[in-house]
C-alpha positions in Angstrom: 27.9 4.9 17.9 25.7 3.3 15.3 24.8 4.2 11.9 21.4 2.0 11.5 18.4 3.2 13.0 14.7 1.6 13.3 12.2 5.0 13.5 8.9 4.3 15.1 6.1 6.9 14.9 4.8 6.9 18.0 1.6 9.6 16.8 0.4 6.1 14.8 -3.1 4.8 16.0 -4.4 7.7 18.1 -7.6 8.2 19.9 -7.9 12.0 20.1 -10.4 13.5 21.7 -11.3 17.8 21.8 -8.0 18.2 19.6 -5.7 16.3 22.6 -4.3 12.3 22.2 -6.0 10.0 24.9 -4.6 6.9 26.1 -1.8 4.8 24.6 -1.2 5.3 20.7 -0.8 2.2 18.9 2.6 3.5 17.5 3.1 3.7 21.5 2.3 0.0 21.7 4.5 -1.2 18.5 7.3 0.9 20.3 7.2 -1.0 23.2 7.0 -4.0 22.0 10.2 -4.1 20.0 12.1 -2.4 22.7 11.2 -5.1 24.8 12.9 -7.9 22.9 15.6 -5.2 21.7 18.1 -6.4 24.2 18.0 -9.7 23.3 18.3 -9.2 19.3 21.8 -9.9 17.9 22.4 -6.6 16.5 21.2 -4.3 19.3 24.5 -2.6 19.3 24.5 -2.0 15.7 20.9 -0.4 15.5 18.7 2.1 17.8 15.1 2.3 18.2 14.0 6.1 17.8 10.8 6.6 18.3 9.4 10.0 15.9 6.4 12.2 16.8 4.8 11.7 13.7 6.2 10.1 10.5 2.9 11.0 8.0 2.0 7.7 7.4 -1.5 8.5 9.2 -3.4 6.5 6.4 -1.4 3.4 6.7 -0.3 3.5 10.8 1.7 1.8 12.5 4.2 3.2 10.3 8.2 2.0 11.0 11.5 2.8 9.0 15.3 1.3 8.2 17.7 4.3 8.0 21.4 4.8 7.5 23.7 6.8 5.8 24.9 5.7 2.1 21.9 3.3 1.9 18.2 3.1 1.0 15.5 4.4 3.8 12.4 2.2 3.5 9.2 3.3 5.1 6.6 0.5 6.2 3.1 1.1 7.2 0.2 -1.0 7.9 1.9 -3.0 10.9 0.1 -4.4 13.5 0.8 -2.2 17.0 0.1 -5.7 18.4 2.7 -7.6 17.4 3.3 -11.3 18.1 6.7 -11.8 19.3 7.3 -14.1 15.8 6.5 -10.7 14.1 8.3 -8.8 16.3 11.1 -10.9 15.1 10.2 -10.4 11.8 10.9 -6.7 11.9 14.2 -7.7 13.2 14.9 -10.2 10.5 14.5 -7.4 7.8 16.2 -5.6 10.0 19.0 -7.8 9.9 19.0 -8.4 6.0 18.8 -3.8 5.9 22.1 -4.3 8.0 23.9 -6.8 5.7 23.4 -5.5 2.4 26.0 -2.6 1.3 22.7 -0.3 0.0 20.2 -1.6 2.3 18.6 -3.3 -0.5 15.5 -5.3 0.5 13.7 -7.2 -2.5 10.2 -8.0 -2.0 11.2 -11.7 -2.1 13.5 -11.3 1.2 11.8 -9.6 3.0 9.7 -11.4 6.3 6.6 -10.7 7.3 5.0 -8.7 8.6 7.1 -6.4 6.4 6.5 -8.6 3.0 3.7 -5.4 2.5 2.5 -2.2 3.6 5.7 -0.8 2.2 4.9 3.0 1.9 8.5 4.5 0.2 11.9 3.4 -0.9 13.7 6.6 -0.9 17.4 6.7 -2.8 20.4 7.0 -0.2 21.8 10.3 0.2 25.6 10.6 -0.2 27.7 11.6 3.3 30.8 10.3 1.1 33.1 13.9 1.1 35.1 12.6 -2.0 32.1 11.7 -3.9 30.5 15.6 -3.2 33.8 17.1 -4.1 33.5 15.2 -7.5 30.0 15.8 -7.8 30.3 19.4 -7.6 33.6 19.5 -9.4 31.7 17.9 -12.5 28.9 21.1 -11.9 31.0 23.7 -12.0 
């Protein structure tokens, strides 16, 4: 099982209409088109594509995000829901550089488009290390 996941609001880029969602959301379209060239990325087996009802990025849709435990979670907005395949790549390439670094670190200066912007949080990792809690709460008490 993997521990890196690529979240994809699928609510992004709606057309509603009376209160209901017409028609293909653009977070619909982004989705699609990175699972399409999914298989053929070198570290398919190491990431999954979840697509998320609604991430609350409305503002800045398409809204995507790099997740995993002990590292940073970055939230991206402003993306394109059609994507060239050279930025569809470009997702992947950060995705690639998330995957390598030990915290999921991903300077400004590293990062490919179309994810060199539109970045909407950095949020700190959250600890699943048990010996690291046990300290933590050791040092509390």
């Amino acid at each position: 099982m993997t521990a890196h996941t690529i979240f994809v609001c699928t609510t992004c880029a709606s057309k509603w209409e009376n209160g209901k969602r017409i028609g293909e959301s653009g977070g619909e379209k982004l989705l699609k088109r990175l699972q399409s060239a999914y298989p053929n990325w070198q570290l398919n087996r190491e990431f999954v594509i979840q697509p998320v009802e609604c991430m609350s990025a409305c503002s800045r849709s398409c809204a995507v995000s790099f997740a995993s435990p002990d590292k940073t979670t970055y939230l991206f907005g402003d993306i394109s829901p059609d994507l060239t395949p050279t930025e569809v790549n470009g997702v992947f390439d950060c995705a690639d550089k998330y995957y390598a670094h030990p915290q999921g670190s991903l300077p400004w200066s590293e990062r490919p488009e179309p994810l060199k912007k539109g970045i909407i949080a950095r949020i700190p990792a959250v600890s699943t290390s048990l010996e690291k809690n046990k300290i933590e709460q050791e040092m509390c008490n």
